[in-house]
C-alpha positions, -999 to 999 in steps of 0.1 A, spaced: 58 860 114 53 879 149 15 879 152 8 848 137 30 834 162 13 851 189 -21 843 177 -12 808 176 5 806 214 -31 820 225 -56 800 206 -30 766 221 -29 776 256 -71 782 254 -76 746 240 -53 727 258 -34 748 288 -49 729 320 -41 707 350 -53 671 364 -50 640 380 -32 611 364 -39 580 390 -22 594 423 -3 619 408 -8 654 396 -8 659 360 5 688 346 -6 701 308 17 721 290 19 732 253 44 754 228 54 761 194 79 744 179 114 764 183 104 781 212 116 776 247 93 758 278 98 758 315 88 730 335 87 745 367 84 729 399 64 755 417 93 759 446 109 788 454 137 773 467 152 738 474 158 723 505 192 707 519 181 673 517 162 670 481 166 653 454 145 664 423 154 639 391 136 648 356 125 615 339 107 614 300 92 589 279 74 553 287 111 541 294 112 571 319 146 580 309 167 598 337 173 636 318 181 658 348 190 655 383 200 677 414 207 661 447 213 686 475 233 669 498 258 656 473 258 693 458 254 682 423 235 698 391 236 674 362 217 670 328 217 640 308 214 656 275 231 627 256 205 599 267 184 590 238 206 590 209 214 630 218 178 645 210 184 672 239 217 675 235 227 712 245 188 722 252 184 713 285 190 739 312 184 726 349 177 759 378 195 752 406 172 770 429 143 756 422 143 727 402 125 740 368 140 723 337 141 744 308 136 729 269 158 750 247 146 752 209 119 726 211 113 701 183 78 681 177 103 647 191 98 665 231 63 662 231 56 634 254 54 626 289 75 644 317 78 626 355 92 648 379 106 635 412 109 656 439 121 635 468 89 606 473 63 630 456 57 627 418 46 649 393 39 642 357 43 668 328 22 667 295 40 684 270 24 688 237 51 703 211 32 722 179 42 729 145 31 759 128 28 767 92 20 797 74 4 797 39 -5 821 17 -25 826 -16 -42 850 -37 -77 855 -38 -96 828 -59 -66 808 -63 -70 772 -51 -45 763 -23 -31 731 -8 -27 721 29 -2 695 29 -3 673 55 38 661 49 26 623 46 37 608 15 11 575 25 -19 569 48 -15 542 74 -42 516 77 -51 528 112 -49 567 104 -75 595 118 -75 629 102 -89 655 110 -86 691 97 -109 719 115 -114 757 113 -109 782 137 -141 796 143 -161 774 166 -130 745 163 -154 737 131 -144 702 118 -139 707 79 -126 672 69 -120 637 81 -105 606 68 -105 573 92 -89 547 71 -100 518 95 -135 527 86 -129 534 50 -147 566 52 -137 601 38 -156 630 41 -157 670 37 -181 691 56 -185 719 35 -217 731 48 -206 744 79 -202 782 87 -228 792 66 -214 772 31 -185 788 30 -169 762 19 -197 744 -3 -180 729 -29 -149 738 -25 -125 711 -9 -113 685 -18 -90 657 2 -63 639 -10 -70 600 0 -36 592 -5 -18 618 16 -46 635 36 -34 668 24 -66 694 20 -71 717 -10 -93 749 -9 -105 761 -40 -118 794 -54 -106 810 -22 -116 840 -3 -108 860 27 -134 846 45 -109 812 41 -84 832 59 -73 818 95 -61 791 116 -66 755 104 -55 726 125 -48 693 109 -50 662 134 -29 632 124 -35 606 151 -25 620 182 -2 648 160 -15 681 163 -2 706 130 -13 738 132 -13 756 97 -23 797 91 -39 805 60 -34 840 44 -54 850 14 -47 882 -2 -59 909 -30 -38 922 -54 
């Protein structure tokens, strides 16, 4: 679905689009859709003779891509990690950029870039979007794809407007809860969470339920669009 893709790659780069400092290095924050492609570029226009620019991901800081100037080679290590970029990385030879082809929620993660003795981390936060759709004053679920709560789980759902938070389980604290007063009462008396999954059902719905609804597992970001519909 076109616009609800668009929609979705607006309202992500507004929340979360931004730069900063990670200890002495830059940190770069970058966010996408999952399926779509991502540039992590460099911000040179052109390498020099002499540099070396290596790509490195993950807490193990994995070696992914690598040019080195003066030996006059291009190389990516799409194999490394059991294959899970095999044939989606793309390395620009002029300035350094690596490109994630087809992304998948498994690239989100940290990004260390190496250009000769300066570093540079990338932040890349990979979303999933659903789209859901129901009749009007037909009761719909929000799944959340988890067949069991951990004992350490935080979910969250929220709404769109104002990033309203709708719902929130913390299993450490044993607590579950549905703010349905918000926005006016819209949704007074009308959800209901699933303690076992954290999956959120909306009855009795309306258009004014229509929208964008993120659900937060943990450090997991799912972003799910609602459509409610006459007949």
């Amino acid at each position: 679905d076109y616009h609800v893709r668009r929609y979705f790659e607006a309202l992500i780069c507004d929340q979360l689009c931004s730069s900063g400092v990670f200890g002495d290095d830059e940190v770069r924050s970058v966010s996408v859709l999952e399926g779509d492609s991502v540039t992590l570029n460099t911000s040179l226009t052109e390498l020099i003779d002499d540099d070396l620019i290596q790509w490195r991901f993950g807490i193990e800081i994995t070696l992914i891509a690598e040019i080195n100037k003066r030996a006059e080679r291009v190389i990516v290590y799409d194999d490394v990690l059991n294959g899970r970029f095999r044939d989606r990385l793309k390395l620009d030879n002029q300035t350094g950029s690596l490109t994630i082809k087809n992304t998948a929620t498994e690239d989100t993660g940290r990004y260390l870039l190496l250009i000769n003795h300066i570093s540079i981390i990338f932040s890349l936060i990979v979303f999933e979007l659903k789209s859901v759709s129901v009749k009007e004053g037909d009761s719909v679920t929000l799944n959340s794809g988890l067949t069991k709560i951990m004992d350490d789980d935080l979910i969250l759902w929220t709404f769109w407007i104002k990033d309203t938070l709708i719902a929130k389980i913390n299993k450490r604290a044993d607590s579950m809860t549905v703010y349905d007063d918000v926005l006016d009462g819209r949704f007074r008396d009308r959800l209901k969470l699933d303690d076992q999954t954290g999956s959120l059902t909306i009855r009795k719905t309306t258009t004014q339920h229509a929208g964008a609804y993120v659900l937060q597992i943990n450090h997991i970001s799912i972003y799910l669009f609602l459509i409610v519909y006459r007949e």
